[in-house]
C-alpha positions in Angstrom: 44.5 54.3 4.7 46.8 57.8 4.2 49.4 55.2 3.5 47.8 52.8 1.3 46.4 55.7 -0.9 49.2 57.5 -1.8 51.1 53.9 -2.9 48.7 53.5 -5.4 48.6 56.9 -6.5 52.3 56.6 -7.3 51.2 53.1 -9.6 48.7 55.1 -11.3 50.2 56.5 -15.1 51.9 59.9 -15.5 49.7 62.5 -16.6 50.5 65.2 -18.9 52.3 67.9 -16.7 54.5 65.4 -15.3 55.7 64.2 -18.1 55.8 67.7 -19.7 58.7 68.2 -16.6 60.1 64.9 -17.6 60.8 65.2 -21.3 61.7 69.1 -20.8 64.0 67.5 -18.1 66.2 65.2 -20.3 67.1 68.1 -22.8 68.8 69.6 -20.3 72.8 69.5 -20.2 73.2 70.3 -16.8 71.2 70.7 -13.7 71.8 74.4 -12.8 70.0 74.8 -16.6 66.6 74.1 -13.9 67.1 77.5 -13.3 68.7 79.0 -16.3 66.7 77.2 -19.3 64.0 75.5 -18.0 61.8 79.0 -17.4 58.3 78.1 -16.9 55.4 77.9 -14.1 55.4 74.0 -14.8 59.0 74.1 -13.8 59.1 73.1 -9.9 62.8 73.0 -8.7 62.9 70.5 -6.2 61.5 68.2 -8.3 62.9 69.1 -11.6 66.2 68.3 -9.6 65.2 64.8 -8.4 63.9 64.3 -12.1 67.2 65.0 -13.4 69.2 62.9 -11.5 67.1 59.8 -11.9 66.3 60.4 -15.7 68.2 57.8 -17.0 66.4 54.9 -15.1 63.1 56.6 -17.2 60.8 55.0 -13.9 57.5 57.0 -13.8 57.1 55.4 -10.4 61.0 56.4 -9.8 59.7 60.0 -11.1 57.1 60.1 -8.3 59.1 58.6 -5.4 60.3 62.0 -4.0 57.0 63.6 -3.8 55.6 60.7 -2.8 58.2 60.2 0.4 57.8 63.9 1.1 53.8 63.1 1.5 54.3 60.2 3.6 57.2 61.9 5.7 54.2 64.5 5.9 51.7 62.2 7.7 54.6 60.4 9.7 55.3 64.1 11.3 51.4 64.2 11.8 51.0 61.4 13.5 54.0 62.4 15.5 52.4 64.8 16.3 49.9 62.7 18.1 52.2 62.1 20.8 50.7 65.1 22.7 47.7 62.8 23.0 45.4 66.3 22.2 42.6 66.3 20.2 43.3 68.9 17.6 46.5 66.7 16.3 44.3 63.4 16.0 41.8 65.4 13.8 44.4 67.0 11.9 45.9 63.6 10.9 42.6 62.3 10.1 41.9 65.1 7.5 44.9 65.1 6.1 45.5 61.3 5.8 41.9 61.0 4.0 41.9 64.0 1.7 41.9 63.0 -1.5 43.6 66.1 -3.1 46.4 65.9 -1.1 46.9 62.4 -1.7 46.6 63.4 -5.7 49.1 65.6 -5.7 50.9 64.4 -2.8 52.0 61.2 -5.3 52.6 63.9 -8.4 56.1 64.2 -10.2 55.5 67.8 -8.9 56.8 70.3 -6.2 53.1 70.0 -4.2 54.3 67.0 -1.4 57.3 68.4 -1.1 55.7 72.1 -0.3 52.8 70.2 2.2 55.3 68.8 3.9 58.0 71.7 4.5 54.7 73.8 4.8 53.5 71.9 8.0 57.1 71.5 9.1 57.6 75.2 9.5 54.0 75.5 11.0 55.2 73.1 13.7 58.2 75.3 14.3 56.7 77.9 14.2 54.2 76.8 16.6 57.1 75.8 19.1 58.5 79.1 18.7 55.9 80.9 19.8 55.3 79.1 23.2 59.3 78.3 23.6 61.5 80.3 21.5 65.6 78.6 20.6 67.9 79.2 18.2 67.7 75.3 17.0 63.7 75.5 16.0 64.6 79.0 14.9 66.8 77.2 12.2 64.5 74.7 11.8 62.0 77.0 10.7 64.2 78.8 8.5 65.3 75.6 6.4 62.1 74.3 6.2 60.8 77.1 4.9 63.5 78.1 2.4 62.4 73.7 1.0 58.7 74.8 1.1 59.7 77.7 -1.3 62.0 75.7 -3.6 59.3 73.2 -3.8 56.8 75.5 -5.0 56.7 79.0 -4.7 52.6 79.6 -3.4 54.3 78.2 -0.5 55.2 81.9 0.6 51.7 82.6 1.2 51.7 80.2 4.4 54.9 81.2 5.5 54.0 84.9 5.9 51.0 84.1 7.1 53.2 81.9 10.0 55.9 85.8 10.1 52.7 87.5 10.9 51.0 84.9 13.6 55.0 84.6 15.4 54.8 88.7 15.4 54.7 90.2 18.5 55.5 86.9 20.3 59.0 87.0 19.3 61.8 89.4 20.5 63.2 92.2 17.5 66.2 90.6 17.2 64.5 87.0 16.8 61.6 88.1 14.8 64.3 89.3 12.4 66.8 86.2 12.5 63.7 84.4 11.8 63.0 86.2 9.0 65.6 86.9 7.6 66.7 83.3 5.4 63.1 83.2 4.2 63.0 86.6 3.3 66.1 86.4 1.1 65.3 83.2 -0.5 61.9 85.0 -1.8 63.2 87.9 -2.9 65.6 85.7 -4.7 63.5 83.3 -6.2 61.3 85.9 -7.5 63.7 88.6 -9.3 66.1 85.6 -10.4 63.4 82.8 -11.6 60.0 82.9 -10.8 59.1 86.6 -12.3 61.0 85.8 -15.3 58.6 82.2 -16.8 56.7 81.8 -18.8 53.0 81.2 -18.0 51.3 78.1 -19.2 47.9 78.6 -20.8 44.7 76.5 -19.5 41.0 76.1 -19.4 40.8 77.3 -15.6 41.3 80.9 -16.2 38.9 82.1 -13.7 40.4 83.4 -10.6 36.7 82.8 -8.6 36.1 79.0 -10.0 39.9 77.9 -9.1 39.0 78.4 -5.6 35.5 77.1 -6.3 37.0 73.9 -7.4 39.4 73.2 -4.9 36.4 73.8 -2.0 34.3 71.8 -3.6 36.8 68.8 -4.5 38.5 69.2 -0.9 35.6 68.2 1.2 34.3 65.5 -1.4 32.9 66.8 -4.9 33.6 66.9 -8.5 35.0 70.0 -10.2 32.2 73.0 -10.3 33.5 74.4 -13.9 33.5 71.0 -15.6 29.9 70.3 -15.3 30.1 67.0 -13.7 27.4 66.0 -11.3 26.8 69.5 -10.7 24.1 69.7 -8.1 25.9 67.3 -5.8 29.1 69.3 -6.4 27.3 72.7 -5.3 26.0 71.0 -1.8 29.6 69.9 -1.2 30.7 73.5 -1.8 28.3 75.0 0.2 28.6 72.8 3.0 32.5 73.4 2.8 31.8 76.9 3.1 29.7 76.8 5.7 32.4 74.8 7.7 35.0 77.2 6.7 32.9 80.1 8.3 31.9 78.4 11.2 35.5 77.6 12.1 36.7 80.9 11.3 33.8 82.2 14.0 35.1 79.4 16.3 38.7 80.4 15.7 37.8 84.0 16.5 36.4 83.3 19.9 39.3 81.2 20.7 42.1 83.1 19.8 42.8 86.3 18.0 45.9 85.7 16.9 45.3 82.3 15.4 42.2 83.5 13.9 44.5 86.4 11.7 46.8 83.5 11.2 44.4 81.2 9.4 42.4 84.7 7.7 45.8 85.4 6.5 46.8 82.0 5.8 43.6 80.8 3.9 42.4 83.9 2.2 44.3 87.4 2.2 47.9 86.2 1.4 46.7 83.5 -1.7 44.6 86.0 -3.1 47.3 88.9 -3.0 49.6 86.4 -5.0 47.3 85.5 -7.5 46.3 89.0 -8.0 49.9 90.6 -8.0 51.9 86.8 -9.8 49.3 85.3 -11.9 46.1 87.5 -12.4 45.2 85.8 -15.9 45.9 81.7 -14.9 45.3 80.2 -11.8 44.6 76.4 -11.1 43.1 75.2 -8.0 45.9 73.5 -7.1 47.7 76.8 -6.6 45.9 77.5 -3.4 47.1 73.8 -1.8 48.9 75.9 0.9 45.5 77.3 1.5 44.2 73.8 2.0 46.7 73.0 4.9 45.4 76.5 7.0 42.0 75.0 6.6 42.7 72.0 7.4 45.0 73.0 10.4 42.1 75.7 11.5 39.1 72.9 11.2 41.0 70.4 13.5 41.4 73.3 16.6 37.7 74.6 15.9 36.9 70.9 16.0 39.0 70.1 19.4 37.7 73.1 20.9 34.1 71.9 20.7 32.7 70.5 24.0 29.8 68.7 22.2 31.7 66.4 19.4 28.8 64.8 17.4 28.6 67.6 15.2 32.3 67.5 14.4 32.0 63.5 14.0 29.4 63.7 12.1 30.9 66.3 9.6 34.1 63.9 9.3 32.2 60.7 9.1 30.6 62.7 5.6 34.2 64.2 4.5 36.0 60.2 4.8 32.8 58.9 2.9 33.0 61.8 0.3 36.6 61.3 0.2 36.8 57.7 0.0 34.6 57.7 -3.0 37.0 60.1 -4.9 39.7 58.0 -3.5 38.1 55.4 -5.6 38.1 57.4 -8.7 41.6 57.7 -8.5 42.0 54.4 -7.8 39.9 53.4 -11.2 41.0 56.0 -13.3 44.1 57.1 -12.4 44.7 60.5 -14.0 43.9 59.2 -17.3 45.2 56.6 -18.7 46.9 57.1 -22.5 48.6 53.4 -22.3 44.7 52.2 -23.2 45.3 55.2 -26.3 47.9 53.8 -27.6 46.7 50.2 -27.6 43.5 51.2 -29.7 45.6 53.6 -31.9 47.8 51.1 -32.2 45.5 48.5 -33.8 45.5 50.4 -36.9 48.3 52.5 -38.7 46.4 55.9 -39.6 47.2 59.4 -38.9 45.7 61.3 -36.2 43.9 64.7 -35.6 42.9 66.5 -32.0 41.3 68.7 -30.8 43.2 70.6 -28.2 46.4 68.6 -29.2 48.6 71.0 -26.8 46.8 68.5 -24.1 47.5 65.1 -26.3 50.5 65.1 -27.4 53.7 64.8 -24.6 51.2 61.9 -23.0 51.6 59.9 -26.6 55.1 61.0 -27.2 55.8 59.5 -24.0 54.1 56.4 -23.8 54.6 55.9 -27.3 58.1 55.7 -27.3 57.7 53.4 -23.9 55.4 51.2 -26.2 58.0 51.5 -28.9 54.9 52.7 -31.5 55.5 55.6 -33.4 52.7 57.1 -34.3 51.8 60.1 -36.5 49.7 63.1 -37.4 48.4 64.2 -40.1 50.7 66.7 -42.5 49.7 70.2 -41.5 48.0 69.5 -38.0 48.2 72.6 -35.7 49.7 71.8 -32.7 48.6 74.7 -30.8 52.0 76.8 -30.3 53.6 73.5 -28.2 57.5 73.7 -28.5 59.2 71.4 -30.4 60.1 68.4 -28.2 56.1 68.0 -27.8 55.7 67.4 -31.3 55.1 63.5 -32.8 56.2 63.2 -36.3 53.7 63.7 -39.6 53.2 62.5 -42.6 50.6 63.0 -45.7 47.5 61.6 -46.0 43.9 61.5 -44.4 43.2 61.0 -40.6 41.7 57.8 -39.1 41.9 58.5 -35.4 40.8 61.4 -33.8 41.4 62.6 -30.0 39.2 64.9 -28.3 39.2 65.8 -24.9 35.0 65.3 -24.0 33.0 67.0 -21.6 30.1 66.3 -23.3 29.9 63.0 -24.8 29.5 63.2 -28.4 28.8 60.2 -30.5 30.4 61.0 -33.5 32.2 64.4 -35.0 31.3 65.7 -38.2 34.6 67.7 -39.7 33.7 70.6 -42.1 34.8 68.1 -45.0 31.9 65.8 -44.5 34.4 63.3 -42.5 32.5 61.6 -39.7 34.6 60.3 -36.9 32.9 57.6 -34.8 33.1 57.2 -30.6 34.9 53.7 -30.1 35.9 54.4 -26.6 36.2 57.1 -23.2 39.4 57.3 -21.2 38.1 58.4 -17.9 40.1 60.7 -15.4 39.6 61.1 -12.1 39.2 64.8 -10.5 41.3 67.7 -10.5 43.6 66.0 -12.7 43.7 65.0 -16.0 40.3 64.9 -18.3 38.1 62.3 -20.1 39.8 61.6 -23.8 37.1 60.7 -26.7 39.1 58.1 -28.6 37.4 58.3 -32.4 37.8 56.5 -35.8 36.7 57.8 -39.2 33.6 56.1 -40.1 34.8 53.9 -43.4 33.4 54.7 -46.7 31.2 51.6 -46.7 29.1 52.5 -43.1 28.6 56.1 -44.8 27.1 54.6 -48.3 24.5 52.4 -46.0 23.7 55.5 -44.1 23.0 57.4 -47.1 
């Protein structure tokens, strides 16, 4: 199922910050201009770099077939893993290969399967280490966790978090070969690239409902700051912060160490980033590494249990809950703006947005694959985008208007009078993407018979 998931999520079509990496991408002369010219937060190395080399094949499932190997090589390691023949590995695998969000953005043109995967690497190393110490897993650990950091850089939140659960079970002198690559490659990424981009803007300012989200989404619900089925989407969040507690309890009673490992891990170190990095914008998916402690910590709390029916029966309602989103993905892909331009496309008229930072790459992109050209109206703000996002204008009134809708609206009254009429919803599914109100000024005949 792990498998099967994450093949279609590579089918499904390119959402908006992938293809804002893509067409940022291609205006680039060289690749060390990743680092150099390319300065923002939606700039994620590892993948900017595969981007670049395969740009002129202009594949989105090409785009998405690094992050996409890098989440399968994930679960292969897992279920490698397995080998052991102990319980906590089976669970982990069985999480892990069922959660929706790390299938979504597991099969991303993004740094996030990359990161999971390096992330969970180093874990296992680290793990080795600490029972079995060599110089060979010592480099291990060090390359793998100099990818995670490449890949994206909330990635350094796990990987101190591993520093401080190998303390005191490592010598001086290996302690500090261990952590010595890491440390420079952080130091370096942050004075050299990362404390010098540019922040994007979004709607998910809040530092409290980021987090919300990705709890709630994680173990099977729908987004708690869009609005959508909201009392379902407060059980799932409770419930996943009830089993968050508990295993932190069971954790604690097991062992000390891992239990300031997986604090440190899930909790402390994200939310010292995010407070000292990005204080103002923070996305849920920022705390993915997060995701991984839990999931790592739920599967020994799990294992640890002597009776299993209450673990069972919390796993049977995350792979329901989780299938079901599964399914919206599956459905709805991350919003689909192929189905925009083929209703656009069915009459020439200029268009008008709201929010047209969100609209425009999408139709520039699939536009051009399309071969349509399509224009807005002379004059339209297009919300401080750069220049490559912009689509060419042209005089004259609007007859299509995209909106993105969180309440469905059946028609938009502009400040001129001008109605704009539903004619269709592009649906997303969660955590990625958003539902886009495709609308059509009402002709001057249907407003005559109103009046």
């Amino acid at each position: 199922l792990g498998v099967a998931t994450r093949i279609v999520g590579i089918l499904e079509p390119l959402w908006l910050d992938e293809i804002w990496t893509i067409l940022a991408v291609e205006r680039l002369a060289s690749w060390h201009e990743i680092f150099t010219v390319y300065r923002i937060d939606n700039n994620h190395p590892l993948q900017s770099l595969w981007v670049f080399f395969v740009r002129s094949f202009d594949n989105p499932v090409l785009y998405r077939v690094f992050s996409a190997l890098c989440s399968l090589g994930f679960l292969a390691v897992a279920t490698l893993d397995c080998r052991s023949g102990k319980r906590e590995a089976l669970y982990f695998l069985f999480l892990s290969a069922t959660s929706y969000v790390l299938t979504l953005y597991g099969t991303e043109v993004r740094g996030y399967g990359p990161m999971i995967c390096a992330c969970y690497f180093s874990f296992l190393t680290a793990r080795r280490l600490r029972d079995r110490f060599s110089w060979g897993y010592l480099l291990l650990f060090a390359l793998s966790s100099i990818v995670a950091l490449l890949a994206h850089f909330s990635a350094v939140t796990f990987i101190a978090a591993l520093f401080l659960w190998m303390f005191g079970r490592l010598s001086l002198v290996q302690f500090g070969g261990a952590l010595f690559a890491p440390a420079v490659a952080t130091a370096l990424l942050w004075s050299l690239f990362h404390a010098g981009n540019v922040v994007a803007g979004g709607d998910v300012a809040a530092r409290v409902f980021a987090s919300i989200d990705l709890v709630s989404v994680s173990f099977g619900g729908f987004e708690l700051s869009s609005g959508r089925h909201l009392p379902y989407s407060m059980l799932v969040f409770l419930i996943g912060i009830v089993v968050l507690s508990w295993g932190m309890i069971s954790t604690w009673r097991q062992s000390r160490a891992d239990f300031w490992f997986f604090l440190s891990a899930i909790f402390l170190f994200p939310a010292i980033l995010i407070v000292v990095a990005q204080p103002d914008t923070v996305y849920p998916r920022y705390f993915l590494p997060s995701l991984l402690g839990a999931l790592i910590m739920l599967s020994k709390a799990f294992s640890g249990q002597e009776n299993q029916r209450l673990p069972l029966l919390f796993c049977s309602f995350y792979f329901c809950s989780n299938l079901y989103l599964q399914a919206q993905l599956v459905a709805f892909g991350r919003g689909d703006y192929r189905r925009v331009i083929e209703t656009v496309a069915q009459e020439d008229g200029n268009i008008i947005f709201g929010q047209a930072f969100r609209h425009l790459l999408p139709l520039k992109y699939y536009g051009r694959k399309a071969g349509v050209t399509l224009y807005v109206t002379e004059g339209e703000d297009f919300g401080g985008a750069p220049e490559y996002y912009h689509l060419p204008s042209r005089p004259g009134p609007a007859v299509w208007m995209l909106r993105i809708v969180w309440e469905e609206q059946d028609r938009i009254v502009q400040d001129d009078g001008t109605v704009f009429e539903l004619l269709e919803l592009i649906p997303s599914a969660p955590l990625s993407g958003w539902t886009t109100g495709i609308y059509k000024k009402r002709s001057s005949r249907g407003v005559r018979e109103e009046k």
